[in-house]
Backbone bond lengths (Angstrom), bond angles and torsions (degrees), N, CA, C in turn:
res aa  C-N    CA-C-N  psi(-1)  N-CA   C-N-CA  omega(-1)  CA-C   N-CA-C  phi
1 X - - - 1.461 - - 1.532 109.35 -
2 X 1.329 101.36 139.30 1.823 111.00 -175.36 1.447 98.18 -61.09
3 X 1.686 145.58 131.96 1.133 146.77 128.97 2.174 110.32 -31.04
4 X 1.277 104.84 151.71 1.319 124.97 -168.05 1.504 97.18 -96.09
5 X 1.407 114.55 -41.23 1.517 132.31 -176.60 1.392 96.41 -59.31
6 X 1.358 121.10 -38.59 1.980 117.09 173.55 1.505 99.14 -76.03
7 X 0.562 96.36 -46.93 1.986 97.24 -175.71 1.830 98.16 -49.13
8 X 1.383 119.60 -42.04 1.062 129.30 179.27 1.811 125.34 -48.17
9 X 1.584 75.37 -55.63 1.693 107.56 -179.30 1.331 117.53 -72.23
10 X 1.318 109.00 -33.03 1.699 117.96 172.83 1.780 98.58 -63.99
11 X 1.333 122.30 -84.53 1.418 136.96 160.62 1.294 99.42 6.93
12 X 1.656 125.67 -77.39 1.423 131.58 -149.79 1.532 98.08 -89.83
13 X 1.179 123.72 -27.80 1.705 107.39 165.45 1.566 116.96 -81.14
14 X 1.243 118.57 8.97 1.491 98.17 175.19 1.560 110.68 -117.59
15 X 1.554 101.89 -11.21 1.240 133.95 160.62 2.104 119.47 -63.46
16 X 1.250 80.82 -26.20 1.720 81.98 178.56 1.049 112.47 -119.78
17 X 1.587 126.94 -17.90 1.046 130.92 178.26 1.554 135.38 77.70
18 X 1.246 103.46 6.95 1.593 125.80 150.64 1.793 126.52 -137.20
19 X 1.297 97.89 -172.33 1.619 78.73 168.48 1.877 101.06 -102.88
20 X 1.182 115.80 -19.65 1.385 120.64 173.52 1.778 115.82 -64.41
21 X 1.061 103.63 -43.93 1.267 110.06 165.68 1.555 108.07 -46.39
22 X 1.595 105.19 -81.02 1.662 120.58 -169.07 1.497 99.92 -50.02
23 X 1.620 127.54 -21.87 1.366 113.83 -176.58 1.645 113.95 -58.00
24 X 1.863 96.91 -49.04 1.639 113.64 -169.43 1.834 100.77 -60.91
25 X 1.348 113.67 -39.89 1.176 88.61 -160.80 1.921 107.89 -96.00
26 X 1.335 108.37 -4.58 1.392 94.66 143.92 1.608 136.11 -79.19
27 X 1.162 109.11 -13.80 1.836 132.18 176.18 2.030 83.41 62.54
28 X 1.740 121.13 75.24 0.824 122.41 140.18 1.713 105.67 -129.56
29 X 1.025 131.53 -155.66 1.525 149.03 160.40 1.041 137.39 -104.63
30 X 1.911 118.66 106.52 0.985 137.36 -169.98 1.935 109.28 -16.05
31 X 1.465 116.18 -55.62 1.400 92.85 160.58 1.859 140.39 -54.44
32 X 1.309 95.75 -13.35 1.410 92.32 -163.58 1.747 91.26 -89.94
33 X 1.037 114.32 -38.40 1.977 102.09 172.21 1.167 102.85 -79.94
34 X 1.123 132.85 -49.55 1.715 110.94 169.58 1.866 129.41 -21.59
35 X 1.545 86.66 -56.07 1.736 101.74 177.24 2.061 105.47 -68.34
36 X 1.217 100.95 -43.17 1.347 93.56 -169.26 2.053 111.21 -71.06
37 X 1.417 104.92 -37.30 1.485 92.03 164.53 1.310 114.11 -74.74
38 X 1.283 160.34 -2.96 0.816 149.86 115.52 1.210 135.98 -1.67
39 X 1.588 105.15 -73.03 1.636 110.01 -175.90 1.598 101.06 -96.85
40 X 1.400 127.64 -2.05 1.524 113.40 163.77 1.758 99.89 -79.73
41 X 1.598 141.50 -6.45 1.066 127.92 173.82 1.520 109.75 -91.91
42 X 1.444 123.49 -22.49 1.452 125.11 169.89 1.377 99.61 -83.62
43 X 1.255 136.65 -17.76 1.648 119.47 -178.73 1.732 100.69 -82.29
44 X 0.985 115.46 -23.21 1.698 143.48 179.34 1.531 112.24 -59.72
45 X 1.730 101.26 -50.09 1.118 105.94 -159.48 1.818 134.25 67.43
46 X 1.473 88.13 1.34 1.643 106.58 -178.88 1.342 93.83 -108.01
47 X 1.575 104.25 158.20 1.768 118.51 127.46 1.598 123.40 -78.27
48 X 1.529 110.00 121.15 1.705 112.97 174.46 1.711 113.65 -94.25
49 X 1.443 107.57 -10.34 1.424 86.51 -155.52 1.962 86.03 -150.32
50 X 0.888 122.63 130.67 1.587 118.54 158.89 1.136 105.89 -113.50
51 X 1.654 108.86 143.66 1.312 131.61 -148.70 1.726 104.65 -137.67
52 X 1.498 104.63 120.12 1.829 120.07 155.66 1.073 101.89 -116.46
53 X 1.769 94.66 175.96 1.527 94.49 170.51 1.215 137.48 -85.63
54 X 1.543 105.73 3.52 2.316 95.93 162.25 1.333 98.21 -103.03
55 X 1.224 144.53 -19.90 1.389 140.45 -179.47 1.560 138.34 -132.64
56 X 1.074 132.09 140.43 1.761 137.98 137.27 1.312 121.83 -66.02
57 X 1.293 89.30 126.64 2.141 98.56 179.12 1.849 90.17 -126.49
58 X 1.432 99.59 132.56 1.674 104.57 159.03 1.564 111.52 -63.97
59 X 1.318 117.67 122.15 1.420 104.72 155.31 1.857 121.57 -61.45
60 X 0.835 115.22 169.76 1.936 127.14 162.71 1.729 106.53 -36.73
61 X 1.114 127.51 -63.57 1.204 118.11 172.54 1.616 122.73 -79.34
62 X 1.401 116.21 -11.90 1.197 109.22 159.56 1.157 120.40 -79.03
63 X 1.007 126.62 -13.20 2.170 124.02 170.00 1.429 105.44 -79.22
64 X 1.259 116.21 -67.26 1.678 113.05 157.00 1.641 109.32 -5.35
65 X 1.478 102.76 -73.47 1.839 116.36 -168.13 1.208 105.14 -49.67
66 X 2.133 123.37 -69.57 0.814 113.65 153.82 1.540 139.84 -8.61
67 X 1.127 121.89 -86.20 1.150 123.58 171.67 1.871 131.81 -25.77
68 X 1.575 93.19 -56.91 1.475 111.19 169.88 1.725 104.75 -73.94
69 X 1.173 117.77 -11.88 1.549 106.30 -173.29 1.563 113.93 -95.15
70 X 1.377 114.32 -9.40 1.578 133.96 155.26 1.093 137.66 -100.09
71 X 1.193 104.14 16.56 1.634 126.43 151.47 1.581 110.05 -107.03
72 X 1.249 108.84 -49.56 1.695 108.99 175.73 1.604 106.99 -52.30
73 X 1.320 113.66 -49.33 1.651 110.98 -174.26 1.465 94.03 -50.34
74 X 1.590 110.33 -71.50 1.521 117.84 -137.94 2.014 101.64 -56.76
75 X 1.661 118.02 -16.32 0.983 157.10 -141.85 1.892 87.05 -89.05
76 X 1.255 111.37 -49.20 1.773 131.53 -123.77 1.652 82.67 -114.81
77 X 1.840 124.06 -40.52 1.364 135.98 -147.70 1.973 69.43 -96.53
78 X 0.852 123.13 -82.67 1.658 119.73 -166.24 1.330 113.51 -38.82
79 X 0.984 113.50 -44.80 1.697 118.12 171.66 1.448 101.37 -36.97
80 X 1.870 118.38 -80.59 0.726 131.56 -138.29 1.899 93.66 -68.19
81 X 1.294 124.92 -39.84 1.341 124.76 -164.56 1.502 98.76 -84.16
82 X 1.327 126.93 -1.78 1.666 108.44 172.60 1.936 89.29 -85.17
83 X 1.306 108.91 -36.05 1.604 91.54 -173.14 1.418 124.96 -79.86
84 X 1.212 108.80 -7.36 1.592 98.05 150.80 1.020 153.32 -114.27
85 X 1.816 90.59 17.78 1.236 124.79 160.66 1.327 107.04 -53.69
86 X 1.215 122.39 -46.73 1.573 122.61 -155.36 1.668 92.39 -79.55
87 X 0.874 140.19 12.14 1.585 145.59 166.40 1.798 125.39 -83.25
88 X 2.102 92.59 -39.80 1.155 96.31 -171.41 1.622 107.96 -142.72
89 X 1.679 127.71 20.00 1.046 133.70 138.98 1.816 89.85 -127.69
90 X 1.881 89.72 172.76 1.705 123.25 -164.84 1.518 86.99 -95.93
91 X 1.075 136.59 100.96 1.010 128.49 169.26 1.781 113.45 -137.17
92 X 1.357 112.64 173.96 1.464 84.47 159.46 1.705 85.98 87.26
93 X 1.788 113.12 171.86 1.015 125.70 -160.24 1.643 89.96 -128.92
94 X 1.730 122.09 127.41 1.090 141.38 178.37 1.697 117.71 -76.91
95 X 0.779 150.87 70.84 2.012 141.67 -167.94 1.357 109.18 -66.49
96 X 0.912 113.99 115.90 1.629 105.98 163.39 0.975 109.30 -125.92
97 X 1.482 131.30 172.39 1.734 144.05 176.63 1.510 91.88 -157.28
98 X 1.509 83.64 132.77 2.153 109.54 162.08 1.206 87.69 -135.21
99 X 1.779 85.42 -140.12 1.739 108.63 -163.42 1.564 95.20 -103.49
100 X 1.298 116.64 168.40 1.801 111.51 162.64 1.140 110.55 -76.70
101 X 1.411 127.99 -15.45 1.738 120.81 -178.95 1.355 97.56 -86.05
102 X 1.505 117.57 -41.84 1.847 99.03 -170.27 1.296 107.35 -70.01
103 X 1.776 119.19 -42.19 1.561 114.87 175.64 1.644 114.05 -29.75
104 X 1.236 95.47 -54.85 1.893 104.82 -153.20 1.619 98.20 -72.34
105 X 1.448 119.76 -29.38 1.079 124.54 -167.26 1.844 115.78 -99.53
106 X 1.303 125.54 -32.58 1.275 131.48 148.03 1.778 139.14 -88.75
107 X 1.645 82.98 -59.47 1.717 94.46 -168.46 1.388 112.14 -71.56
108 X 1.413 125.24 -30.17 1.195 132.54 -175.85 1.912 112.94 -64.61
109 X 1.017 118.14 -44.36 1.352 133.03 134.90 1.274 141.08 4.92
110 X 1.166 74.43 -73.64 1.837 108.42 -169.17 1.566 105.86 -82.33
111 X 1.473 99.30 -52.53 1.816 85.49 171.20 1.131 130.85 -96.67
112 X 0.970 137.25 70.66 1.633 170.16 32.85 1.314 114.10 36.54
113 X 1.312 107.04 -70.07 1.384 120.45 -172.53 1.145 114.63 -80.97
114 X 1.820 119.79 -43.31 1.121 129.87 174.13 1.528 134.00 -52.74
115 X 1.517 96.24 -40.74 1.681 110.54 179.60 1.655 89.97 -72.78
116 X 1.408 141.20 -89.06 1.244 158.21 167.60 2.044 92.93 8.56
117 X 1.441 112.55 -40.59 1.628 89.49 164.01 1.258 116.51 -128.24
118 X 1.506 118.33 33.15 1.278 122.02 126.97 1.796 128.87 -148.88
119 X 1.483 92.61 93.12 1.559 117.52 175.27 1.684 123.83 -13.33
120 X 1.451 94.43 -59.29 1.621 126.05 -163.89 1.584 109.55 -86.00
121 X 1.491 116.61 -1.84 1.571 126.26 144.87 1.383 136.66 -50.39
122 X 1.386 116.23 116.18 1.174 79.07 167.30 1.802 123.54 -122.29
123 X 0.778 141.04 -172.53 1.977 110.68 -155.60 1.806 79.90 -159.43
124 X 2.013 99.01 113.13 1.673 129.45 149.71 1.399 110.75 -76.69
125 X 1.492 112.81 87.43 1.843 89.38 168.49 1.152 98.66 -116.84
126 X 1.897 95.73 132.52 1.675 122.39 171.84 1.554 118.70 -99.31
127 X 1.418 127.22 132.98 0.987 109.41 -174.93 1.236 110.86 -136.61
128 X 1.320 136.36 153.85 1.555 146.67 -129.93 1.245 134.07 -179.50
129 X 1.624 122.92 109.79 1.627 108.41 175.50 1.371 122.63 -64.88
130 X 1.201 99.85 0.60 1.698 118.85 174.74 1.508 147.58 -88.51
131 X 0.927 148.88 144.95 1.749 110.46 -156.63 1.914 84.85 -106.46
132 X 1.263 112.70 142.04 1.364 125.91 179.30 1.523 94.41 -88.09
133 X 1.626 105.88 159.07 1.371 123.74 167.29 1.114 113.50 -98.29
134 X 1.459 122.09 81.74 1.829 137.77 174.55 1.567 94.84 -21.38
135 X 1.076 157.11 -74.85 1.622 174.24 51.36 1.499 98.01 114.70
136 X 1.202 91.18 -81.06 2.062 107.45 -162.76 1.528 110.20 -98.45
137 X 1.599 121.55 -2.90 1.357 132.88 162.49 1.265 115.44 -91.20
138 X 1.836 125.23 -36.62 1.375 128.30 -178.59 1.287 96.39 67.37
139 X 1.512 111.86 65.28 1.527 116.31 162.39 2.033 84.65 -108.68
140 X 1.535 92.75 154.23 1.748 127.58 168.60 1.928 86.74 -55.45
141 X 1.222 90.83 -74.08 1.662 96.51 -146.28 1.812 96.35 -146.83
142 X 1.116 93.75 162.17 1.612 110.82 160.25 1.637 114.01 -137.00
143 X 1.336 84.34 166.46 1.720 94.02 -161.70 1.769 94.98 -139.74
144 X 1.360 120.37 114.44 1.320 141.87 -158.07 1.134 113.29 -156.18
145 X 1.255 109.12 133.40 1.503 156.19 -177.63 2.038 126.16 -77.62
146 X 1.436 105.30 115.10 1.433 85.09 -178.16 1.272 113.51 123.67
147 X 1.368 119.01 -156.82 1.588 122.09 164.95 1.942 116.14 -102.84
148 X 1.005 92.42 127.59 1.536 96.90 169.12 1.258 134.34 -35.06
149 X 1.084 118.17 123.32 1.794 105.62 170.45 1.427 110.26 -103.37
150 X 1.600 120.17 142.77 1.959 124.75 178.68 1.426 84.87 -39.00
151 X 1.594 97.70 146.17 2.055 99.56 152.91 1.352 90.01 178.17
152 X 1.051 126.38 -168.91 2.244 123.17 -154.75 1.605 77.51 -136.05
153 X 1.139 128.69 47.43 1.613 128.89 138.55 1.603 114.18 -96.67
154 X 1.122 119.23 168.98 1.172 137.28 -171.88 1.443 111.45 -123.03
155 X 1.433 117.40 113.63 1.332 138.31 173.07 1.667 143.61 -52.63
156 X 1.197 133.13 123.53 1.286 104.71 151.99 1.503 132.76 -143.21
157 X 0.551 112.82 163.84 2.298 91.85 -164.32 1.733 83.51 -102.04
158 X 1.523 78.00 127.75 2.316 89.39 167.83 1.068 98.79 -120.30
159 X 1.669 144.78 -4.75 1.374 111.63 156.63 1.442 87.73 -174.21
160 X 1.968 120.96 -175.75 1.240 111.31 177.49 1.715 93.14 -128.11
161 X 1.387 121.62 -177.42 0.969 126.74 167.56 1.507 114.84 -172.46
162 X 1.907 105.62 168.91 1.523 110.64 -165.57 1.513 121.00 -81.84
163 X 0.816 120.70 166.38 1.922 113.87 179.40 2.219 95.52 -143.26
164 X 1.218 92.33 133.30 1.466 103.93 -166.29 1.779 96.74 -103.61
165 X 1.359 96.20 163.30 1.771 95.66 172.04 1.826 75.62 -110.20
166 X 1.540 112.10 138.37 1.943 115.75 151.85 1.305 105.69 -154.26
167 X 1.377 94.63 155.39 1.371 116.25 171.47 1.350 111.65 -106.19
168 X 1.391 126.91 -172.70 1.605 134.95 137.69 1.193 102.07 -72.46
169 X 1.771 103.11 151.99 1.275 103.66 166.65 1.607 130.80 -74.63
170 X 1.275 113.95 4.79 1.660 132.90 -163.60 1.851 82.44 -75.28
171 X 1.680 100.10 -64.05 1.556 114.12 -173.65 1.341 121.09 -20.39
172 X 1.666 90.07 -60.55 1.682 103.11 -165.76 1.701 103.88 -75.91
173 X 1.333 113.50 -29.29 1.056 124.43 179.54 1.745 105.39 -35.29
174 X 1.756 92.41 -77.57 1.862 103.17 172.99 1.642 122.23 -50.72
175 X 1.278 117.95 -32.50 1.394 106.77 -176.54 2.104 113.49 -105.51
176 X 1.521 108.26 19.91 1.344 87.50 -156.98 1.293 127.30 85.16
177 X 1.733 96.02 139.62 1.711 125.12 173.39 1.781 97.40 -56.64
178 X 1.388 107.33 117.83 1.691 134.24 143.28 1.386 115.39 -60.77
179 X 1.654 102.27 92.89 1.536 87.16 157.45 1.719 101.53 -153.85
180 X 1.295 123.00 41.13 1.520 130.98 151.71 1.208 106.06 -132.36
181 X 1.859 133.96 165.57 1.196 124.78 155.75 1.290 125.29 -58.77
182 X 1.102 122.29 -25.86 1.807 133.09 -172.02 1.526 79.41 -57.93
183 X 1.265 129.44 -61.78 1.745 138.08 -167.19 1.438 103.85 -50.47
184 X 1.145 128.14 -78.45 1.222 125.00 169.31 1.305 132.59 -30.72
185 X 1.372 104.10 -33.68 1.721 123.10 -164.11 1.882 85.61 -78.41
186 X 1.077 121.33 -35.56 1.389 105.05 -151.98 1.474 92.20 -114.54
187 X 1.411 141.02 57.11 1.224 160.95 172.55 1.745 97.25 -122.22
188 X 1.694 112.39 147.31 1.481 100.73 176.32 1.482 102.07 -73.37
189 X 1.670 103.55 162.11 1.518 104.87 168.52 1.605 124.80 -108.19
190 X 1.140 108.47 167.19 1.424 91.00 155.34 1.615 108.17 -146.95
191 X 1.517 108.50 142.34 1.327 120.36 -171.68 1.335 128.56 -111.65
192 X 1.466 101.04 163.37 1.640 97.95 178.26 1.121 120.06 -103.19
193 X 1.328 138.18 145.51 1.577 146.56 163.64 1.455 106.35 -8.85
194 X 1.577 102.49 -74.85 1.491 109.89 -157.92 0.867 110.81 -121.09
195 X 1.677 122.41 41.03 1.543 142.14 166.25 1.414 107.07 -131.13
196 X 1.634 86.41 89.83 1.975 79.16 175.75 1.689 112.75 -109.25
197 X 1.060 114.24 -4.86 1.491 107.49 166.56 1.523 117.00 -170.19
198 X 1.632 111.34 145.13 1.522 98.02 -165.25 1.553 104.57 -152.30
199 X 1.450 116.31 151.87 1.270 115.10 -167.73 1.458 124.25 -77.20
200 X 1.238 119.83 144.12 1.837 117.91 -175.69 1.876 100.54 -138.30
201 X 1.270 72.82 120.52 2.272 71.86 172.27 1.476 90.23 -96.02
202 X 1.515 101.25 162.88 1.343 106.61 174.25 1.493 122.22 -126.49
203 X 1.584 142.25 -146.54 1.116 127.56 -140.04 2.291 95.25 -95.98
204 X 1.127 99.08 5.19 1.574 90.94 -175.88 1.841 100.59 -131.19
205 X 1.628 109.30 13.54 1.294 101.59 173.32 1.659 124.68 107.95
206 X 1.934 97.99 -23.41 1.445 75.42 178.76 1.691 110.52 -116.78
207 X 1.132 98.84 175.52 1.793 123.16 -171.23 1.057 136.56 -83.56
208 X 1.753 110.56 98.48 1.849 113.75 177.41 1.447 113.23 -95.79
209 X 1.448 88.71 155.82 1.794 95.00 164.94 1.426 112.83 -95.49
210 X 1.868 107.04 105.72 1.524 96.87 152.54 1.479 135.11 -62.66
211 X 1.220 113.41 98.84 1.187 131.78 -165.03 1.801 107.54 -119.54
212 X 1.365 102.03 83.65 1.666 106.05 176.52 1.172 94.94 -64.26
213 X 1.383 116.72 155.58 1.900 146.71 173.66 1.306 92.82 -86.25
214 X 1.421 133.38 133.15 1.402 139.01 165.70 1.328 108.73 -31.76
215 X 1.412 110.80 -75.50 1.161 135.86 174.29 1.637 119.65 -15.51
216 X 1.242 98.95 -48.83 1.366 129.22 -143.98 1.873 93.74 -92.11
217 X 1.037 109.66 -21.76 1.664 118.74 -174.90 1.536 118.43 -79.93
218 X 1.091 131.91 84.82 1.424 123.86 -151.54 1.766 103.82 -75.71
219 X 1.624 125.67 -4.48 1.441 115.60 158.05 1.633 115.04 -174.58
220 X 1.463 103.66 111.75 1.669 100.87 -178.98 1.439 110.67 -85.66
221 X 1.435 110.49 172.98 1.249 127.61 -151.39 1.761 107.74 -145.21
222 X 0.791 128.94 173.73 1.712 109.31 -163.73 2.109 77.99 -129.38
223 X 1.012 113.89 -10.62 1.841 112.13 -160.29 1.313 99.04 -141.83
224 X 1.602 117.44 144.21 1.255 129.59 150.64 1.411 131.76 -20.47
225 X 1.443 105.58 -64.86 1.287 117.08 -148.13 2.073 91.72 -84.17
226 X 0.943 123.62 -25.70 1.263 119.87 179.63 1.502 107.32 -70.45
227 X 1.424 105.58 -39.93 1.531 114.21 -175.80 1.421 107.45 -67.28
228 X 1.562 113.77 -20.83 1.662 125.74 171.23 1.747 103.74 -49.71
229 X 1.343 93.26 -74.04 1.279 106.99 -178.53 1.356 145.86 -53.77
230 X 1.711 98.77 -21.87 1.460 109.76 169.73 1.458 96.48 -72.50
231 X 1.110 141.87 -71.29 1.894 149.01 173.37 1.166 100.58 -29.72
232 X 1.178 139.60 -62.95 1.403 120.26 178.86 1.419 116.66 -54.90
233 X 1.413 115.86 -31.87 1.837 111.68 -178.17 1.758 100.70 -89.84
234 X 1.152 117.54 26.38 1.247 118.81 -176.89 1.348 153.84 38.48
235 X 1.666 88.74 44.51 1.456 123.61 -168.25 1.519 121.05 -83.22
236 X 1.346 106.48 -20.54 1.689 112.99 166.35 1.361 102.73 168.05
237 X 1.210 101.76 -177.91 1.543 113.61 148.16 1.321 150.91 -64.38
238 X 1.438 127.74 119.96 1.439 126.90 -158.00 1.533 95.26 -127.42
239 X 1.267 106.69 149.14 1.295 133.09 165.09 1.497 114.47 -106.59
240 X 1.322 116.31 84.69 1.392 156.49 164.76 1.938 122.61 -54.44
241 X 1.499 110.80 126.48 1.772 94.03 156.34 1.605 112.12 -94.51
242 X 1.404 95.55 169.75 1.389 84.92 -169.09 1.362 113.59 -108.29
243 X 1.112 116.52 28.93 1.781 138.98 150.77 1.767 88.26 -47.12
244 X 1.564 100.30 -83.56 1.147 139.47 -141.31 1.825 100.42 -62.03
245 X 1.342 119.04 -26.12 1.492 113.30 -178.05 1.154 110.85 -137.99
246 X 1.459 142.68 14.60 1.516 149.66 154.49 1.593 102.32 -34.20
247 X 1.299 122.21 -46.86 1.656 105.58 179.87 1.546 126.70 -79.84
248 X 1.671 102.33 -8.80 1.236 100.68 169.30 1.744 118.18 -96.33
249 X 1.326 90.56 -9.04 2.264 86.74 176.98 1.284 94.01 -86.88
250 X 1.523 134.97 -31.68 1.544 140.23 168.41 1.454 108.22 -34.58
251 X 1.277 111.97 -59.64 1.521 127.41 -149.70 1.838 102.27 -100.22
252 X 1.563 116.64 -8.52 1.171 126.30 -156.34 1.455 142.76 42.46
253 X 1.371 95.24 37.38 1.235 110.41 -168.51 1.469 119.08 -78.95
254 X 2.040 109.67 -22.58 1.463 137.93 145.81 1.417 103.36 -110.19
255 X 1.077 94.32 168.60 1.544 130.00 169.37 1.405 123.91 -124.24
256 X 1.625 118.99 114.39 1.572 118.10 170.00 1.348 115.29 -40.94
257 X 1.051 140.43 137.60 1.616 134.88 125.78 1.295 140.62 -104.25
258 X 1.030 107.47 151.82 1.935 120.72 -166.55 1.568 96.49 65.45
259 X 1.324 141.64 40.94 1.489 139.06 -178.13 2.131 96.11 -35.24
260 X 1.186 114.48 -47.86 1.490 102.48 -165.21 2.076 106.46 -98.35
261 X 1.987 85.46 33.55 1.521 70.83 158.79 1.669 95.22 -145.91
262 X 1.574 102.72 107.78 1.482 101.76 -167.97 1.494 107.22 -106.90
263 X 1.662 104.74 143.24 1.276 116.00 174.28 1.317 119.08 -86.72
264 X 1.420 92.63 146.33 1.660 104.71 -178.82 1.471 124.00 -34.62
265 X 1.570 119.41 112.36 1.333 108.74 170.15 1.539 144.31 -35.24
266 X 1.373 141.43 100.61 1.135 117.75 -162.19 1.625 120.49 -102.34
267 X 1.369 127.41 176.62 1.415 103.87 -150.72 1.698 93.13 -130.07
268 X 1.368 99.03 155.73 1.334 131.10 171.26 1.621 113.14 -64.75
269 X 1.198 143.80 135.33 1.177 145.37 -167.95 1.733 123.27 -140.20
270 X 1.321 120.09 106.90 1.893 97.33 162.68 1.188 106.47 -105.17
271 X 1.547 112.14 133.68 1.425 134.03 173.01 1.412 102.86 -108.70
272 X 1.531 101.10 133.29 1.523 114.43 -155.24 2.013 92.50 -126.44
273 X 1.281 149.65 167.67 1.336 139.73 120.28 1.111 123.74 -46.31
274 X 1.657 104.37 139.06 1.317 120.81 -174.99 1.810 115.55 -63.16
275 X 0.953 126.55 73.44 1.256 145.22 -153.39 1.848 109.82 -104.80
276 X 1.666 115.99 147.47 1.425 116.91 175.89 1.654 95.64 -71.01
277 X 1.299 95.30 -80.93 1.398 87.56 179.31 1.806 123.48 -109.73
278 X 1.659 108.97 136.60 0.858 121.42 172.30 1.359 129.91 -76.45
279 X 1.545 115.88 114.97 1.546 126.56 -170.63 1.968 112.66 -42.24
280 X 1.106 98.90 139.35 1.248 95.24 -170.14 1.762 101.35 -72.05
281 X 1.154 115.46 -41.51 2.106 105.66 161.67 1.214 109.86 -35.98
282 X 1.334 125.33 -41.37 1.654 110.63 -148.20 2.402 85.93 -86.47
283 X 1.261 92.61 -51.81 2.039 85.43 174.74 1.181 113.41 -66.91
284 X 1.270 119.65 -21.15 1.415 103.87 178.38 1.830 116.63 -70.14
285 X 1.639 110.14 -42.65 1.404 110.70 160.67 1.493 125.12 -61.49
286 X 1.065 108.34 -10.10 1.805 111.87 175.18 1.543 102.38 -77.12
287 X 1.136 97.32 -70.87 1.677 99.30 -165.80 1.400 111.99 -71.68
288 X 1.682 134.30 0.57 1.028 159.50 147.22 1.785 103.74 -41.14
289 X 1.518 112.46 -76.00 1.203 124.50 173.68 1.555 117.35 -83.43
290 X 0.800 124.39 22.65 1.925 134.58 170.16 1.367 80.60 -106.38
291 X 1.592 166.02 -89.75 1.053 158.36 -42.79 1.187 89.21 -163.56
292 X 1.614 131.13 -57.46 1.596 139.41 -178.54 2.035 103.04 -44.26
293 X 1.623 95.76 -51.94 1.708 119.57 -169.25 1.813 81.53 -65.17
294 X 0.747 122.94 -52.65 1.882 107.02 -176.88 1.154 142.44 -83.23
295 X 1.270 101.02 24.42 2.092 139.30 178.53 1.413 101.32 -107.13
């Protein structure tokens, strides 16, 4: 493949009109453009330029070249400055993927505010009980909930938050007042896909694993918001954030249980590709939402 740097060198010697000339104003040495028009005319297979000693004349196919070789530059120089544009203006189209409950309940929100100070964005949000492959989808980033799983993405925590055990009150109604785990434990459950066990201290400090029995789960759910809904129709117990159901313990539509035995906060996450450099869209929405979470 022809080098661009000959394309360069051709340009600036016909442009200066020697090769001594084109040497100074590339600040290399008359041998070193000598050699390079050279072998851009054997990579060519043409003659561009016939040469005495007071002058350079383009041949017929060297004006042709010319011609096409100042469009290819000017072609090659735009390329290169839209891509690092995306470093140091917002431009360009942002992808993200979460969940549909965190979308509707955070991100959706947020960019509002976000686009409003930067116009020239433009923002893909996908959303999914599923975790997308940032990689082979060409998502920016994802933004996820929970505990981490190993994977060759790159992390960042944007905020943490609480997760409640509730029922309806109909529930507790039929089985009895909750107020040990043995109590809780023996209430139906209901579970999540990719929540199979999670930590709870209790009223003197120390630490169990809620760990429902398969068995024992009378219906999983792959998403939050369904798992919302089974608890409200009083189908078991869910392990809830409390983004996600504050208007229903408001309205009593659930009920907390064990309030003084709280589970471990779990945290908010953007997972980005393991990348040299990171697009200035994809940090600018990070520290966007690190900063929103501290208002």
């Amino acid at each position: 493949m022809v080098s661009l740097d000959r394309f360069d060198t051709f340009k600036a010697v016909v442009e200066a009109g020697s090769l001594t000339a084109a040497a100074d104003l590339l600040g290399q040495t008359r041998a070193v453009v000598s050699f390079n028009l050279k072998r851009l005319e054997a990579e060519l297979g043409v003659t561009l330029l016939t040469r005495n000693t007071r002058q350079l004349a383009l041949t017929d196919a060297g004006e042709r070249f010319y011609q096409r070789c100042l469009r290819t530059l000017d072609e090659a120089r735009l390329a290169i400055e839209e891509a690092r544009s995306e470093h140091t203006q917002l431009r360009g189209t942002l992808r993200i993927t979460t969940t549909v409950e965190y979308a509707v309940a955070s991100v959706v929100p947020a960019l509002e505010a976000f686009r409003q100070q930067h116009p020239l964005l433009n923002i893909h949000l996908s959303t999914s009980s599923t975790h997308a492959d940032l990689i082979s989808e060409r998502f920016d980033l994802a933004i996820r909930l929970g505990r981490l799983l190993d994977s060759n993405l790159r992390a960042v925590q944007l905020s943490t938050f609480e997760i409640f055990a509730v029922a309806a009150p109909s529930l507790v109604a039929r089985h009895g007042p909750v107020s040990t785990m043995e109590a809780l434990a023996a209430l139906p459950k209901l579970g999540h896909a990719r929540v199979p066990e999670l930590t709870v201290t209790d009223a003197g400090g120390a630490e169990h694993l809620y760990l429902p029995i398969p068995g024992e789960i009378t219906i999983v759910a792959d998403n939050s918001a369904t798992l919302r809904a089974l608890a409200v129709c009083g189908h078991g117990v869910a392990i809830l954030p409390q983004w996600l159901i504050q208007e229903d313990l408001d309205s009593g539509a659930l009920q907390r249980l064990l309030p003084d035995h709280p589970f471990t906060r779990q945290g908010v996450y953007a997972l980005y590709p393991d990348t040299r450099h990171l697009p200035m869209k994809v940090r600018a929405f990070i520290d966007f939402m690190k900063e929103r979470d501290l208002r």
